[in-house]
N, C-alpha and C positions, 0 to 999 in steps of 0.2 A: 168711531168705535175702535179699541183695541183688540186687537187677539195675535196669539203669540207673539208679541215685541213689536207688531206693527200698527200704528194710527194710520186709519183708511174711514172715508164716507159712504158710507153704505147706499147714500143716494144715488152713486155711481156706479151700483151692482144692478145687473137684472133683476127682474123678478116677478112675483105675482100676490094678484089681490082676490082674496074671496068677495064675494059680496050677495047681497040680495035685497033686489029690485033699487039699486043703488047704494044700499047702508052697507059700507065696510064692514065685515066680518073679522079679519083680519088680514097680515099679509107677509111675507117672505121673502127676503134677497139673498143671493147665491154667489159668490166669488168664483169662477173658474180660471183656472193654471195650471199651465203642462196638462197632467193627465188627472187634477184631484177639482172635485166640487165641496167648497166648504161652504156650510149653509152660513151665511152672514148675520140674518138678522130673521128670528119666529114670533110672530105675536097674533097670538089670538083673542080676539075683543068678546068674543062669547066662550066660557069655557062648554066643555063638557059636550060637543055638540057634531066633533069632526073636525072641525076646522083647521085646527091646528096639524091635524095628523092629513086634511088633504091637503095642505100647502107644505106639509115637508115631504108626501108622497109627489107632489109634481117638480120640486127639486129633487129628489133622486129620479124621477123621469128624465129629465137632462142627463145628467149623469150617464144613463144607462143610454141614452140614444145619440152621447157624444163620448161612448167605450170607455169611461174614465174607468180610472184605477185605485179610486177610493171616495166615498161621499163621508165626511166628518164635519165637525160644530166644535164649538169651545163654548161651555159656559161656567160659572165662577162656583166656588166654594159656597158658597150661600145661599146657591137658586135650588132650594131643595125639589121644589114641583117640578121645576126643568127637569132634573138628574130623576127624577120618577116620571115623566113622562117618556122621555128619551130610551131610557132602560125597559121600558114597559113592551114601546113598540121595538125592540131587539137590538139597540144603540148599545154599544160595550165602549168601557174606559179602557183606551189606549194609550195615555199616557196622564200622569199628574205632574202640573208644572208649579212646583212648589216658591212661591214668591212672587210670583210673576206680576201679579195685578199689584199688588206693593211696588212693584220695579216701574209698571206704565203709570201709576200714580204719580212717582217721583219723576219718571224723564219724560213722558210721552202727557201726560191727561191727568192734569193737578185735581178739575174734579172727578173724578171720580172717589165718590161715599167710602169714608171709612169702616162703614159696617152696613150690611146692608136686611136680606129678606131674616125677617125672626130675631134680630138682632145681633145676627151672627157678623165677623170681621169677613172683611172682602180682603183674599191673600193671593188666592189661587187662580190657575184655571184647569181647568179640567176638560180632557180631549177624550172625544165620543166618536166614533165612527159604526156604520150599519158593515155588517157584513157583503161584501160584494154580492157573496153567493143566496143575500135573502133582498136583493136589490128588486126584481123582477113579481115576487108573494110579495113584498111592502108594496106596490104600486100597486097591484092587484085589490088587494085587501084594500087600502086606504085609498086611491084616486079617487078624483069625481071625474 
């Protein structure tokens, strides 16, 4: 995976898995550094169900039970559901990183798709972060 100018494998990230009675639901890896949690990798195999919102609620449980000083994601100019699910549960854009995924195409990750959900160009990425101060009500609300 790329995110902001770095290729890293996500396999090598903690993280967790939903499941029930065995069948994957989905599952969630988290990079920690210095004092930030960025969520690595969300995917949820059932929508509509939780899942998705309690596996990024037990990554910012980390977060908060290792004092971090910011829990944030990157996802691309394209993942419209992303950027509505994210935004929904209180995620704000903090920064637009205009080119960027143009830039890890070229130096970092030849595949990566030139256009991707909806038929939209894959350019960007886009930096989301939860408010510190709604860290504690998101775990709340969404944990299992």
């Amino acid at each position: 995976m790329v995110s902001r100018g770095r290729l890293f494998d996500v396999l090598d990230h903690p993280g967790f898995v939903a499941e029930d009675d065995g069948a994957w639901l989905g599952y969630a890896t988290y990079r920690f550094e210095e004092d930030e949690l960025e969520v690595s990798v969300l995917e949820s195999l059932s929508r509509n169900g939780g899942v998705g919102s309690a596996l990024l609620a037990a990554c910012v449980n980390v977060a908060l039970e290792n004092r971090a000083r910011r829990a944030w994601l990157v996802t691309t100019n394209d993942n419209l559901d992303a950027l509505r699910f994210y935004q929904r549960r209180g995620f704000v854009t903090v920064a637009l990183h205009p080119g960027s995924i143009t830039e890890a195409r070229r130096t970092l990750k030849p595949e990566i798709p030139e256009v991707g959900e909806r038929g939209i160009a894959i350019r960007d990425e886009i930096e989301l972060e939860l408010p510190r101060s709604e860290w504690e009500g998101f775990v709340a609300r969404y944990g299992r």
